[in-house]
C-alpha positions in Angstrom: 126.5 126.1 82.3 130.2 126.0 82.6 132.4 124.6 79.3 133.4 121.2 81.8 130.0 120.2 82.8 129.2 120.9 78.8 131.6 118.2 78.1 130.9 116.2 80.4 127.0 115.9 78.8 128.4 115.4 75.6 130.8 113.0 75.9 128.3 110.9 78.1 124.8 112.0 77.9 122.5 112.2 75.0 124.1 115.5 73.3 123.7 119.2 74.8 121.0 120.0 72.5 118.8 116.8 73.1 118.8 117.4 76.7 118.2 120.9 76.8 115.0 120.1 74.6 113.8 117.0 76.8 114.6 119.3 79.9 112.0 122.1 78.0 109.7 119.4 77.2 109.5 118.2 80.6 109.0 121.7 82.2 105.6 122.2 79.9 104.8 118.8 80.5 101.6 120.2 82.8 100.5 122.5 80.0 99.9 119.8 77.0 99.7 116.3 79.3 95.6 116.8 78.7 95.8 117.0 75.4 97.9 113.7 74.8 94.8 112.3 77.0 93.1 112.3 73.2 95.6 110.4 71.4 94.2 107.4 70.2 95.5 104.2 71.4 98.4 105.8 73.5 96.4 108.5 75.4 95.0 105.9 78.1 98.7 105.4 79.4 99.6 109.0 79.6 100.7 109.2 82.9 98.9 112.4 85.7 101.2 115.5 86.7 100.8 113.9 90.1 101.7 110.1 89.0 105.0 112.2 87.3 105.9 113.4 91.1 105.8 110.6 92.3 107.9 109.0 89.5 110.4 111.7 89.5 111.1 111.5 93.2 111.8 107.5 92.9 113.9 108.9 90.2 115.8 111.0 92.1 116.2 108.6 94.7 117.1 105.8 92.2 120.2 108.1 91.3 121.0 108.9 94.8 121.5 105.4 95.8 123.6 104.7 92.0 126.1 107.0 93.8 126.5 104.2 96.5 126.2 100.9 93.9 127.3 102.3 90.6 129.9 104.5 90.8 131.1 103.1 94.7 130.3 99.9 94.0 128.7 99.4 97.2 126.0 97.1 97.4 123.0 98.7 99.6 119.9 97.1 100.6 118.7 99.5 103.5 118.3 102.5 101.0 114.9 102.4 102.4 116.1 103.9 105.9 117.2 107.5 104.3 113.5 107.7 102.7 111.9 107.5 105.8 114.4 110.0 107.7 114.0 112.0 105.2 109.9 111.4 105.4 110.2 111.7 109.5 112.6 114.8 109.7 110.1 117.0 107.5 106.9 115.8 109.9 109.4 117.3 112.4 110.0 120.4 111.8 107.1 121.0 109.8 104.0 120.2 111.4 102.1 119.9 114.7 103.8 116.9 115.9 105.7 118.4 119.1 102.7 120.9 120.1 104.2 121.3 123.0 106.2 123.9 121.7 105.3 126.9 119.2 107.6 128.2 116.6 107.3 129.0 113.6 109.9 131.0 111.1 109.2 131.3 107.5 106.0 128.9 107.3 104.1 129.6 104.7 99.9 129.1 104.8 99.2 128.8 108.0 98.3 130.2 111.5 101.4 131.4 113.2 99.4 130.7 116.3 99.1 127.2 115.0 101.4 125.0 117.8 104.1 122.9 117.0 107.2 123.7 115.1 106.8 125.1 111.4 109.8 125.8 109.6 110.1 126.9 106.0 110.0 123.6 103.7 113.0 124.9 101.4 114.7 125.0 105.0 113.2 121.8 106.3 114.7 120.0 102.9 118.4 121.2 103.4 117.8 119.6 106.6 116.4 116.5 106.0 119.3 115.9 103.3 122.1 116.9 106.2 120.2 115.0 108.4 120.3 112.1 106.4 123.9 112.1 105.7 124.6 112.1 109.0 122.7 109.0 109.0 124.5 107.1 106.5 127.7 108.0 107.8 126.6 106.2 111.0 125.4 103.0 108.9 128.2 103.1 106.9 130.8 103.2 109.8 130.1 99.4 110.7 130.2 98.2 107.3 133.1 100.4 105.5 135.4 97.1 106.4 132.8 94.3 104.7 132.6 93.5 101.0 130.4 92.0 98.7 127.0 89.6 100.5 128.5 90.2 104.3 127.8 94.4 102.9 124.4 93.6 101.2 123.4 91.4 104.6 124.3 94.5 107.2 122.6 97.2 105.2 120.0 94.9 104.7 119.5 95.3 108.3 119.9 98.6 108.4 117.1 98.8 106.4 114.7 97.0 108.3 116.0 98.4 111.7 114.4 102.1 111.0 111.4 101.4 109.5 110.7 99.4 113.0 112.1 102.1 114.9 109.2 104.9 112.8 107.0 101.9 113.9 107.2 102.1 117.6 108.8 105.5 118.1 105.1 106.6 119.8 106.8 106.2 122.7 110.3 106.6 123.4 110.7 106.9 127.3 107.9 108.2 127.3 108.0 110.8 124.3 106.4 110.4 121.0 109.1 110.9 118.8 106.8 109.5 115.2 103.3 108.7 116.5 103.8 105.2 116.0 102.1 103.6 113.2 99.2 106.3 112.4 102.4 108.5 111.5 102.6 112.5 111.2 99.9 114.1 109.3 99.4 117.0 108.0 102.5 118.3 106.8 103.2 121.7 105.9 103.0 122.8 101.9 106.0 124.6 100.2 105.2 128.1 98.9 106.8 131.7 98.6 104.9 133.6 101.1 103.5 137.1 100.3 106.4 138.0 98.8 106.2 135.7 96.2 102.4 135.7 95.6 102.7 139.4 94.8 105.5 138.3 92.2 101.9 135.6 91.0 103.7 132.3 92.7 101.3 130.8 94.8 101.4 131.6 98.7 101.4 127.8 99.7 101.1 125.1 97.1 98.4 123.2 98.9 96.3 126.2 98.7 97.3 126.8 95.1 94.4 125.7 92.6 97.6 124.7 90.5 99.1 122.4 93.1 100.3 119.6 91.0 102.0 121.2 88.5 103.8 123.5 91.4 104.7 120.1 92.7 106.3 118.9 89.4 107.8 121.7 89.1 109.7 121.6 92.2 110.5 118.0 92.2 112.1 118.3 88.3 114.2 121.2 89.5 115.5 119.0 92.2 116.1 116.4 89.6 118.0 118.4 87.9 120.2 119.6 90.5 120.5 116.2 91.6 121.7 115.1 88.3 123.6 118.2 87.9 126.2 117.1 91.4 126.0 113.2 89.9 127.5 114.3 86.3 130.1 116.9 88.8 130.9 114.0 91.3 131.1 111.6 88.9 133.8 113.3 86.9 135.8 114.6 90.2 138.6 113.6 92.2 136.4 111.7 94.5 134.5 109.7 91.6 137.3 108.6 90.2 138.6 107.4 93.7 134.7 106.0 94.1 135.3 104.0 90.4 138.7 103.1 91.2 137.2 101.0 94.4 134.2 99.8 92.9 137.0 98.3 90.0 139.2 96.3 92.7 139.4 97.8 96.0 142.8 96.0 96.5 144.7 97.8 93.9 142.8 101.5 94.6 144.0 101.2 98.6 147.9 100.0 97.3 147.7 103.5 95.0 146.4 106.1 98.5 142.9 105.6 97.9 142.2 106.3 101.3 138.8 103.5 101.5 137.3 104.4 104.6 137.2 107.9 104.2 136.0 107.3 100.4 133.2 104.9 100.9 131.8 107.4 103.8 131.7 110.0 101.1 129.6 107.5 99.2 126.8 107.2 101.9 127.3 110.5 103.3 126.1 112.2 100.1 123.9 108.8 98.3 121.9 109.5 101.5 122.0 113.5 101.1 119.7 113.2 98.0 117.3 110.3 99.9 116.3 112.6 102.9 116.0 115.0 100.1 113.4 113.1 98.4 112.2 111.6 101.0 111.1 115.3 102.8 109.5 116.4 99.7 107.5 113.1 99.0 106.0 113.6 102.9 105.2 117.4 101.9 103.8 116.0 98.6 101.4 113.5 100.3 100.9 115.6 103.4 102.3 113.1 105.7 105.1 110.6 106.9 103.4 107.0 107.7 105.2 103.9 108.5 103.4 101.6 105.7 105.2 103.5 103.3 108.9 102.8 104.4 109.6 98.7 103.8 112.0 96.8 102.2 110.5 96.3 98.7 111.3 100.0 98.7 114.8 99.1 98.4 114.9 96.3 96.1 113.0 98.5 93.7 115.3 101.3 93.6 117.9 98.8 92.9 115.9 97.7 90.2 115.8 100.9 89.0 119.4 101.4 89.3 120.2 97.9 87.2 117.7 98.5 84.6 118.8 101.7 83.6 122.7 100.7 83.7 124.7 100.6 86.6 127.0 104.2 87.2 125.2 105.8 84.1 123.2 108.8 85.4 120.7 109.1 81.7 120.5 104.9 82.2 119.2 105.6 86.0 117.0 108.2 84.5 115.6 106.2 81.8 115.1 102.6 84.0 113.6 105.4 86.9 110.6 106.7 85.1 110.0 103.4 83.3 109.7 101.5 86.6 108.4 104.8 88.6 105.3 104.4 85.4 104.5 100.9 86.2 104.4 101.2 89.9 102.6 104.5 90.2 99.9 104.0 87.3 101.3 101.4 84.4 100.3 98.0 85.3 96.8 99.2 86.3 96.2 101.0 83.0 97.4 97.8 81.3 95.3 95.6 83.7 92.4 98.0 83.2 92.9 98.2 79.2 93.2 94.3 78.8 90.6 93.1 80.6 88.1 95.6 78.7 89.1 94.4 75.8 89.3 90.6 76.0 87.2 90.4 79.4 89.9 88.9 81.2 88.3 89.7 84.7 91.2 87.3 86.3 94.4 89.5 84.5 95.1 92.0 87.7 99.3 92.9 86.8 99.1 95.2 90.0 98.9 92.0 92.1 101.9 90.6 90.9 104.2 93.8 90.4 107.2 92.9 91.9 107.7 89.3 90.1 106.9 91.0 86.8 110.1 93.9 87.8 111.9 90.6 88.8 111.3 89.0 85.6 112.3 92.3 83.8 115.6 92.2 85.8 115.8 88.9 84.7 115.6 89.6 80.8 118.1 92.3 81.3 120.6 90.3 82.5 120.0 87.8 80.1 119.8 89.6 77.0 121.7 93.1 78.1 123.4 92.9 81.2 125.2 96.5 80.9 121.3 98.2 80.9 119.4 100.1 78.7 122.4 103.2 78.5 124.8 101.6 79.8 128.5 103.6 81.7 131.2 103.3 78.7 133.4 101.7 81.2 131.1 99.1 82.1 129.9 98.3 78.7 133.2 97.5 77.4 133.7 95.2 80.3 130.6 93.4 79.5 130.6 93.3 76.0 134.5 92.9 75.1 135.7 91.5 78.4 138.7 92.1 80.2 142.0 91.7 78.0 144.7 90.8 79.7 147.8 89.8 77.8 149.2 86.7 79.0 152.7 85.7 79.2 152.5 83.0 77.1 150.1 81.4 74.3 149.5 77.8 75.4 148.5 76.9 71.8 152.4 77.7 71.2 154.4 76.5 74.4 157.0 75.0 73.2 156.9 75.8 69.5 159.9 77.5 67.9 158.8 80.6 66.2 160.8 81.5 62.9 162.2 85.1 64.8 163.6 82.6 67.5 165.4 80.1 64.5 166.9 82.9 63.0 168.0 84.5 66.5 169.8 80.9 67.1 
């Protein structure tokens, strides 16, 4: 860990020696998550090693897309559009979707007679995420020139425009580019191969008694790393240009902020860590289907994002998991606890999840607007406000201050 990126924790994170022991604690996570099970009271909402893969990927999305909205300042709806080609580029290249052809080069757990075209998933992710930024370079194009709703209403569009297009790809002049809405199933398993089963790492996860925890594994090392090029970005030349924007837009073009090339950057790489996630959610659940890409999607990774505290990585975090919890496996616990305790058979939370994240957004903006760990620079804004110091009190126009008598 270089001395900068040291600082950097320090100065905004939770201290160098608190992360490195929730970073420790969440690697054994798998090893003691079975005994919490037997904690009384608390051990019912201990949440699966599975449940915490799906948290942390919504995680890791959540602070993908704070790239765009926190520290660019860019309001995106259409988030939802780099999950699925993320989702749809890994049921590409790793599965039997074009049979047509067979190739296969460093698949892991399968037939290499098995048609279709099988690449390695640690390859297949790297291109997802190029993919993907190639993608929100072409959305953001159209809209680098909008601010503010006319931004949220075109990315909103985005965002409904490819889950359609996953829809009704099944036939595409007559080629079935995502097999329409049954989607692309089964999806190929990470693993290490031979090489790395002789070294006791499992040949292919999916054929790994151990699966989930090889799963959480993988998805908290890409955490990391994605957390690792936030703190980096956030602190670089192009961050500050990013913050400098998102702060008046105006002013950061009349001092060379070049805007168009800036915001691009913000897609570009905000999209890089979707397709990321994205692929390694569809290897997770062994398939890319349309049901799972639509709009709500979106809203709550925004949700996420405000929560936690806009352009504060450890706020993302935080807000993530807390929301990734209650979607995944939260409000059914709660349901499922309350109603065998009072014999509520009507109190069902899971039916009403997104007004109860609305009505936490709500609270939050009411009673702490900045988030839970809020960015310093936003915090002050909110809590102390902007103090400009005007050119005149209007309480004293006019009056004759004692300096001035004596000056005359």
């Amino acid at each position: 860990m270089t001395a900068s990126f040291r600082e950097r924790l320090l100065t905004s994170g939770p201290g160098i020696g608190v992360a490195i022991l929730l970073i420790v604690l969440a690697f054994l996570y798998p090893k003691y998550a079975g005994s919490l099970n037997d904690l009384p009271a608390l051990g019912d909402f201990i949440p699966s090693v599975d449940s915490m893969v799906i948290m942390i990927v919504f995680t890791m999305m959540a602070i993908g897309l704070n790239m765009v909205v926190g520290y660019a300042g860019l309001l995106d709806l259409g988030y939802v559009a780099f999950y699925a080609a993320g989702a749809y580029t890994a049921a590409w290249f790793a599965s039997q979707q074009f049979d047509q052809w067979t190739f296969h080069f460093g698949s892991v757990g399968i037939s290499k007679e098995l048609p279709g075209i099988h690449l390695s998933i640690w390859l297949v992710l790297a291109i997802a995420g190029c993919f993907t930024a190639l993608i929100g370079i072409l959305i953001g194009l159209p809209t680098l020139r909008l601010r503010g709703d006319y931004l949220a209403i075109v990315t909103l569009g985005f965002g409904e425009i490819i889950p359609q297009v996953v829809r009704n790809g099944d036939n595409v002049f007559g080629f079935d580019l995502t097999h329409g809405t049954f989607g692309i199933s089964p999806i190929d398993s990470p693993g290490f191969g031979e090489v790395g089963e002789s070294l006791g790492l499992p040949l292919s996860y999916q054929q790994s008694f151990d699966r989930a925890q090889w799963f959480y594994w993988t998805a908290l090392v890409l955490l990391l790393i994605t957390v690792f090029c936030s703190v980096q970005l956030r602190d670089s030349r192009l961050g500050r240009a990013w913050i400098a924007i998102r702060e008046d837009e105006t002013a950061a073009a009349a001092m060379g902020v070049p805007l168009m090339r800036t915001k691009t950057w913000a897609y570009a790489i905000g999209a890089f860590f979707g397709g990321v996630a994205g692929a390694f959610y569809s290897s997770f659940k062994s398939g890319a289907f349309p049901a799972d890409f639509y709009f709500n999607i979106s809203v709550f990774l925004l949700c996420m994002v405000i929560l936690g505290g806009m352009g504060s990585i450890w706020g993302v975090l935080l807000g993530g998991m807390l929301l990734g919890y209650l979607n995944v496996e939260g409000l059914a616990t709660i349901g499922a606890k309350v109603q065998s305790e009072t014999g509520w058979d009507w109190f069902e939370p899971t039916k009403y999840q997104f007004g109860i994240y609305g009505l936490i957004i709500v609270l939050m903006m009411l009673l702490r607007p900045e988030g839970l760990i809020p960015e310093r620079r936003h915090r002050r804004e909110l809590q102390l406000g902007v103090r400009d110091t005007p050119f005149y009190d209007v309480t004293t126009e006019g009056a004759m201050t004692d300096r001035d008598s004596e000056n005359d």
